[in-house]
N, C-alpha and C positions, 0 to 999 in steps of 0.2 A: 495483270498489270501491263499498257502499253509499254512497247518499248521505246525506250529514249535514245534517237539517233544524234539528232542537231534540236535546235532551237534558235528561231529568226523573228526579229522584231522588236516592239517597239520598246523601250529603255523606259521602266519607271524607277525614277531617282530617289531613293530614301535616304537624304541627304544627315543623317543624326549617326549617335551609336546608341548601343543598348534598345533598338526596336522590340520592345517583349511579346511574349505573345497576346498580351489581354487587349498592346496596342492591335496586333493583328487580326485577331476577333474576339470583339467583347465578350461578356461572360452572359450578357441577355440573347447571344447567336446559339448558346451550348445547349439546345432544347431539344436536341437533336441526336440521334447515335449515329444515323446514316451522312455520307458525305457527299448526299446533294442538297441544293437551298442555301449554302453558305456564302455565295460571292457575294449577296449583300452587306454578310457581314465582315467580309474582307478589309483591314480598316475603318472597322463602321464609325468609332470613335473620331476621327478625322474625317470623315465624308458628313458625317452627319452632326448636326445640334443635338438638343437638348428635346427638342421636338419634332426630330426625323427629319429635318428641312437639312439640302445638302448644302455642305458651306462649301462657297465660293472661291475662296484661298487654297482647299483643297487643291492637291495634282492632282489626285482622283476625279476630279472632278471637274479638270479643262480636258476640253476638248482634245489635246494636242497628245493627250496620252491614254486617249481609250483605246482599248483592245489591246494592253502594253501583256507584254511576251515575258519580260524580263526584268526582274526586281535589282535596282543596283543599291549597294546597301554597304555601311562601315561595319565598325566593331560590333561585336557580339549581335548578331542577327538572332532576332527569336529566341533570347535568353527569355529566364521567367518560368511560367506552370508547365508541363509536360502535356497540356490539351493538343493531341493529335488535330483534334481538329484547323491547328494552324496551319497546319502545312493542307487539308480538305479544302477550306477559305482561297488558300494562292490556287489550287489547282479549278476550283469552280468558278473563279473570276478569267482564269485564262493563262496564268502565271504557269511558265515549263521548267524554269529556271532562275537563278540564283544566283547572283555574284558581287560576295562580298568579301570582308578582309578576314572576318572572321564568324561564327556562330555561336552560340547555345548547344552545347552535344548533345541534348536529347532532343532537341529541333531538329540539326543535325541531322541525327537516328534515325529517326520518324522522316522526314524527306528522302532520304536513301529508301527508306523499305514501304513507300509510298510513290518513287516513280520523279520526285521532283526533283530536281540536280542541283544540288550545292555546291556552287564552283568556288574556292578560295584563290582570291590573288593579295597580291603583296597591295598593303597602304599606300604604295608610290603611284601602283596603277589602277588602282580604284580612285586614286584623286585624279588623276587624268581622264576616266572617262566619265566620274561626273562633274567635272569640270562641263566637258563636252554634251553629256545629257542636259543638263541646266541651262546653257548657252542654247541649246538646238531643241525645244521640245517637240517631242515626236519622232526624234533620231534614233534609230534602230542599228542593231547588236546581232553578234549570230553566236550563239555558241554550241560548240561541235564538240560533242562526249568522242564519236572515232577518234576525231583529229588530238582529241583533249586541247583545245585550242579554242580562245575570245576575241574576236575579231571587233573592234570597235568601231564609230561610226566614222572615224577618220582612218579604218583599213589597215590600223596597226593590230598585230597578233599579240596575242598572251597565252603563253602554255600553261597548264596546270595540271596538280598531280592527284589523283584517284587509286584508291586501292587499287589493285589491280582487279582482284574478286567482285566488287563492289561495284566496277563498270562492268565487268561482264555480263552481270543479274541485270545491269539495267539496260542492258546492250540488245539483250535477248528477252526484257519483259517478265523477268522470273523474279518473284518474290517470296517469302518466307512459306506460304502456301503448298506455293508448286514445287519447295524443294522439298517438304513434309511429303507429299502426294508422290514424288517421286522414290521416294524412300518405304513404301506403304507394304512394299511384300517385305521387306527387312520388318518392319514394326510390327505387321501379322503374325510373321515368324518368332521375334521376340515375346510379344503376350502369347500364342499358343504353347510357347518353350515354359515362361514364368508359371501358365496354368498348370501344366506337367509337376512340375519340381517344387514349385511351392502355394500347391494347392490353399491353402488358409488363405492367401494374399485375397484371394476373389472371393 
């Protein structure tokens, strides 16, 4: 897993609550196990018709917010099915990061133990900076996992609060994997001991 230092760039406003995830990628994108190929279908439902043709209304799909860094987002982000592939979709369109008032925990989950930062700020200050995202499109954000701090486009800070654990792993790029892998002469040790003592198990 990359590690997740900062994240700089450009503000895309998901200005609703309850973004679930089937809105994040539809369920004709899940054809797939591996997590490349998906930024298409990165809100495919809102970029696209009925006939693949991109709607115009879209943010997605003004010029002012392509190659955006950073999803700004209300209540429950990514409530709904548990398809990991949601958080695959933000990361393969270009998406580091996440800043909303609140989430879906198994969204959530799946974003910590895939590298993508779920930063929660308080409703006062998520109306403030999409206030300011919607006002300025293509207004860019930084946000700083060291600092645990959101720097908005008008240079006011926002702290926020992370396990402590949980920024570590992403600090350093370690994910559920590498801490199994790290753990591998203990687990050796364990099944060679289990074969010993109770031999039938095998």
């Amino acid at each position: 897993m990359k590690p997740f230092i900062q994240a700089h760039g450009i503000i895309l406003p998901m200005n609703q609550d309850h973004v679930d995830t089937d809105a994040i990628v539809p369920q004709r994108w899940l054809v797939t196990v591996e997590r490349s190929g998906l930024a298409e279908g990165f809100m495919g439902a809102w970029r696209y018709d009925e006939h693949g043709r991109p709607r115009p209304d879209s943010l997605l799909n003004q010029p002012a917010y392509r190659g955006a860094a950073i999803v700004l987002a209300r209540e429950n982000y990514g409530c709904g099915s548990s398809r990991e592939h949601a958080v695959w979709a933000h990361q393969e369109y270009g998406i580091r990061a996440i800043v909303a008032a609140s989430y879906g925990p198994i969204f959530h989950e799946n974003c910590l133990k895939n590298g993508l930062l779920p930063v929660t700020l308080p409703a006062t200050a998520i109306d403030t900076l999409m206030d300011q995202a919607l006002a300025l499109p293509g207004c860019r954000a930084t946000v700083d996992l060291a600092e645990q701090r959101v720097t908005g486009p008008d240079g006011r800070a926002y702290g926020f609060e992370i396990d402590a654990g949980r920024r570590r792993l992403l600090l350093d790029g370690t994910d559920d994997i590498d801490l199994a892998l790290e753990r591998a002469a203990d687990i050796d040790a364990f099944q060679q001991r289990q074969q010993r003592t109770t031999p039938w198990l095998a």
